[in-house]
C-alpha positions in Angstrom: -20.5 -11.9 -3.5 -23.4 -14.5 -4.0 -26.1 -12.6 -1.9 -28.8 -12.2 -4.2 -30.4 -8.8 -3.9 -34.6 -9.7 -3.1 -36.7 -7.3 -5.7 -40.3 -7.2 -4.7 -42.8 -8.6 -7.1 -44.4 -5.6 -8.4 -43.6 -2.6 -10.7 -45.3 0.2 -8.7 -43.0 3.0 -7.7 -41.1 3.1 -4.6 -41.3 5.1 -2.3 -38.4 7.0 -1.1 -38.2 5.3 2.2 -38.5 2.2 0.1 -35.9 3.1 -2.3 -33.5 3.7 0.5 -33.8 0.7 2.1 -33.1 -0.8 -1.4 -30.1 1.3 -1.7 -28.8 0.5 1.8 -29.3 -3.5 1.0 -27.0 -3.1 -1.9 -24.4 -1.3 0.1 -25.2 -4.4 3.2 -25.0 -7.5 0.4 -21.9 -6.0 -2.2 -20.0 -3.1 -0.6 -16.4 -4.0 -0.4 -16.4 -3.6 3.5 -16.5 -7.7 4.1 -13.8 -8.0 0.9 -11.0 -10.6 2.9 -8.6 -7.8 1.7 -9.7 -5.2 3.9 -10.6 -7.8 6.4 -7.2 -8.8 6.8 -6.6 -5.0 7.3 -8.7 -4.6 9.9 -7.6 -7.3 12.1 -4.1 -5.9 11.5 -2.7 -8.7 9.4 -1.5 -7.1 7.1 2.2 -6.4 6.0 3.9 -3.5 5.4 4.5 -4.8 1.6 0.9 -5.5 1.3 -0.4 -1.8 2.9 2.4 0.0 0.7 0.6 -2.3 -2.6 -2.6 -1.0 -1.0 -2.0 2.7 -1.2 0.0 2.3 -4.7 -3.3 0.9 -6.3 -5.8 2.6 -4.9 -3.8 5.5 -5.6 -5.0 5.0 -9.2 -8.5 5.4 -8.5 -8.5 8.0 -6.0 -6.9 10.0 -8.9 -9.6 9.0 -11.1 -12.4 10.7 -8.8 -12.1 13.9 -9.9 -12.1 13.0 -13.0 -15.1 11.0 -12.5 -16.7 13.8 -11.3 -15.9 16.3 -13.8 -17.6 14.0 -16.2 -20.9 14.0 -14.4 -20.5 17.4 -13.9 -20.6 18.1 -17.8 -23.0 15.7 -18.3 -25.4 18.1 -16.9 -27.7 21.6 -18.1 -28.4 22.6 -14.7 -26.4 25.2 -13.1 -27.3 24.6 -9.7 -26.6 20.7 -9.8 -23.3 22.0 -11.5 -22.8 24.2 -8.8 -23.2 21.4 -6.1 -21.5 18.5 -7.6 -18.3 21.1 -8.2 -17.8 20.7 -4.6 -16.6 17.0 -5.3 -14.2 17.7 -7.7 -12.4 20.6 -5.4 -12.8 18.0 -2.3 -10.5 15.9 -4.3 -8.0 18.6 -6.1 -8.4 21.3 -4.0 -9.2 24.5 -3.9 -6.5 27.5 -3.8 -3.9 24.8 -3.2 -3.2 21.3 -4.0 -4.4 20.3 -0.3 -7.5 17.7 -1.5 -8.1 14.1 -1.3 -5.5 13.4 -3.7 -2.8 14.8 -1.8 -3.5 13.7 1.4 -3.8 10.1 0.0 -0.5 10.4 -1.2 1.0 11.4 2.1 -0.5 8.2 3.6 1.1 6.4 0.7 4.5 8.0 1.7 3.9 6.8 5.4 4.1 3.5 4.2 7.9 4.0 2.9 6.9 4.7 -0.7 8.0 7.8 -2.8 5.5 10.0 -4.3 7.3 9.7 -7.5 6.5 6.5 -7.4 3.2 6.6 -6.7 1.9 9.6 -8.4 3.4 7.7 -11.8 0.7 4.9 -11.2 3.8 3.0 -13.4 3.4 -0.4 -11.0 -0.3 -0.7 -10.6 -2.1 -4.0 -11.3 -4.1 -4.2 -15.0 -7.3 -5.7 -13.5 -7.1 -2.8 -11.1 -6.6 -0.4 -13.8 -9.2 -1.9 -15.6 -11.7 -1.4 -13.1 -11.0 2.0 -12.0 -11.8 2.7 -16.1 -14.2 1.0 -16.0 -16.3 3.4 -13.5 -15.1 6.1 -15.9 -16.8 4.3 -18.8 -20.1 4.0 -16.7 -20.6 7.6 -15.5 -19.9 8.5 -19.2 -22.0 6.1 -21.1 -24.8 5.9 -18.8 -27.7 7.9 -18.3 -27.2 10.9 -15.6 -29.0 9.5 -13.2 -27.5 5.9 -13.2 -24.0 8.2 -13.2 -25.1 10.1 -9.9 -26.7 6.6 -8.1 -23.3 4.8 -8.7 -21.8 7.4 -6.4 -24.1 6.1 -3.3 -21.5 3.9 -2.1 -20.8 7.0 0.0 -24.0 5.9 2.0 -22.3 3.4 3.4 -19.0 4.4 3.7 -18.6 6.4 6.4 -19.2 3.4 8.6 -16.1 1.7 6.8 -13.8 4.9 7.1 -14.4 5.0 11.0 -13.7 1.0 11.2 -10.4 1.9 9.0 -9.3 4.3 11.3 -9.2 2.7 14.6 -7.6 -0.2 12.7 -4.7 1.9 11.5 -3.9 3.9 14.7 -4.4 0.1 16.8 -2.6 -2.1 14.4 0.1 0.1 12.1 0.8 3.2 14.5 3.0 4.3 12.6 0.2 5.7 10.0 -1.6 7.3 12.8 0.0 10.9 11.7 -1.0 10.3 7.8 -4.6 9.4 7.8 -6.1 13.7 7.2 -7.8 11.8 4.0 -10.4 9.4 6.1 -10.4 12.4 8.5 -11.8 14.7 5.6 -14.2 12.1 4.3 -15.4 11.7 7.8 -17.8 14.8 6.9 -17.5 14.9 3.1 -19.3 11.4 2.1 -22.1 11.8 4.1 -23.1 15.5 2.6 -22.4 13.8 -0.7 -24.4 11.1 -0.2 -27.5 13.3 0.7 -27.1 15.5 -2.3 -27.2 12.6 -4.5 -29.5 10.4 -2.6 -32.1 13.0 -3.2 -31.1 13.9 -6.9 -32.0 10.0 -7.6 -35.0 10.1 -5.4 -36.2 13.3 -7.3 -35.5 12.0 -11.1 -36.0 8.5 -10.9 -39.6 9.0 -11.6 -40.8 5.5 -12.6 -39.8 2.1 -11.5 -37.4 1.0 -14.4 -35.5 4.1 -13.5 -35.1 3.4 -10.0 -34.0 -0.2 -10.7 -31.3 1.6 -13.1 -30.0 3.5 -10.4 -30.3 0.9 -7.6 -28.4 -1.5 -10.5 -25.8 1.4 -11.1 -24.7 1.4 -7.1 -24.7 -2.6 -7.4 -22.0 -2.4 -10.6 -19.9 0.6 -8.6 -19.7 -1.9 -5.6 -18.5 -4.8 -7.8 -16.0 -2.4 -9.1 -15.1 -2.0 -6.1 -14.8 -5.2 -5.1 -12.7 -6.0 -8.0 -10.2 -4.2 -7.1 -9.7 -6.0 -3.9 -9.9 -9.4 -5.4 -6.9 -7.9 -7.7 -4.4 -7.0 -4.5 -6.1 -10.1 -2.9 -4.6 -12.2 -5.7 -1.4 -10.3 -6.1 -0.7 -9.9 -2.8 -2.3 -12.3 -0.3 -3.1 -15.7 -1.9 -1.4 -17.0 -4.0 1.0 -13.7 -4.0 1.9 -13.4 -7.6 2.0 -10.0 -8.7 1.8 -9.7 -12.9 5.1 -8.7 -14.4 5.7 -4.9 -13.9 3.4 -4.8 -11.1 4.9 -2.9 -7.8 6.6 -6.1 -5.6 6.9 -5.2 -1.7 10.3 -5.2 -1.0 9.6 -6.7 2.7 7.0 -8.4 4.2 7.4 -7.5 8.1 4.5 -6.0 9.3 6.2 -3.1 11.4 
């Protein structure tokens, strides 16, 4: 997390080749896909304790998206960016049914040998993690638009990390390989979200302060992000000392 992002020495405005390239170095220096945490996941040394701790927290935000997104949503007087960025909030809910993100985040939770009860109550998950996740809520409220839509470019890069994720689960924990329809699902849906707000920021960013705004807005999402990793990291890796009231793995096998 010390990588310094490199700004050029001038104040002209980027182009939108130029401004990608910024975007993508953000995603390259910060994004959480080095964090030890998932790491660790990836090279299948994880527990079961530690995955089930995984799924409870990030629970938490993954209920938050919607949310999130209902927020930028009313933020703007356009019907057609209304009509666009609706599709995120039905991604995660769903539509006719309860069959979105959420849901299907939750079964992968249950895989692990947790209860949705105890899940969905979000009763056992770590402050600084809680604090985080509210802390994205705070941003896309309190910020301008645009810096609300450029913190959601993390899905630039995140296809990559959802691809890596899967072969890791189906190699190292088979016994999630039947539960993962939620990376499945955001194999397609990040990258034509990405797009659509990729190009709102390149359209409205219309002066250099603005696009460092945005490009800064993707940088504080990441560290948000990040932070919620160091949070498991702590409670769950090194040194392992959950705060009181926190969920506690009940095992530690990794099975």
């Amino acid at each position: 997390m010390s990588s310094r992002i490199v700004t050029p020495a001038t104040d002209r405005l980027l182009s939108v080749d130029e401004l990608r390239a910024r975007l993508r170095q953000v995603g390259e220096q910060h994004y959480h896909h080095r964090h030890p945490f998932h790491v660790l996941m990836h090279e299948g040394k994880l527990t079961r304790g530690q995955l089930q701790a995984w799924t409870l927290n990030r629970y938490y935000y993954q209920s938050r998206i919607p949310i999130k997104d209902a927020i930028v949503l009313s933020r703007s007087d356009d019907p057609q960016f209304r009509r666009a960025w609706r599709k995120r909030v039905l991604d995660h809910d769903g539509e006719d049914t309860p069959e979105g993100g959420i849901e299907r985040w939750i079964r992968l939770a249950e895989a692990t040998g947790l209860s949705r009860e105890r899940v969905v109550s979000c009763k056992e998950v770590l402050p600084a993690v809680r604090y985080a996740v509210d802390a994205y809520l705070d941003l896309v409220k309190n910020r301008s638009l645009l810096e609300a839509v450029a913190s959601s470019l993390t899905e630039l890069f995140s296809r990559d990390l959802i691809s890596l994720r899967m072969n890791a689960l189906r190699h190292h924990y088979p016994w999630l390989s039947g539960a993962l329809d939620y990376f499945v699902a955001r194999l397609d849906q990040a990258p034509a979200d990405a797009q659509f707000a990729f190009e709102f920021v390149a359209n409205h960013a219309s002066t250099y302060a603005e696009q460092e705004l945005a490009i800064q807005a993707l940088r504080e999402k990441c560290d948000i992000l990040w932070a919620q990793l160091d949070a498991l990291y702590y409670a769950y890796v090194q040194p392992g000392s959950p705060t009181s009231g926190a969920f506690r793995p009940e095992e530690t096998r990794n099975v």
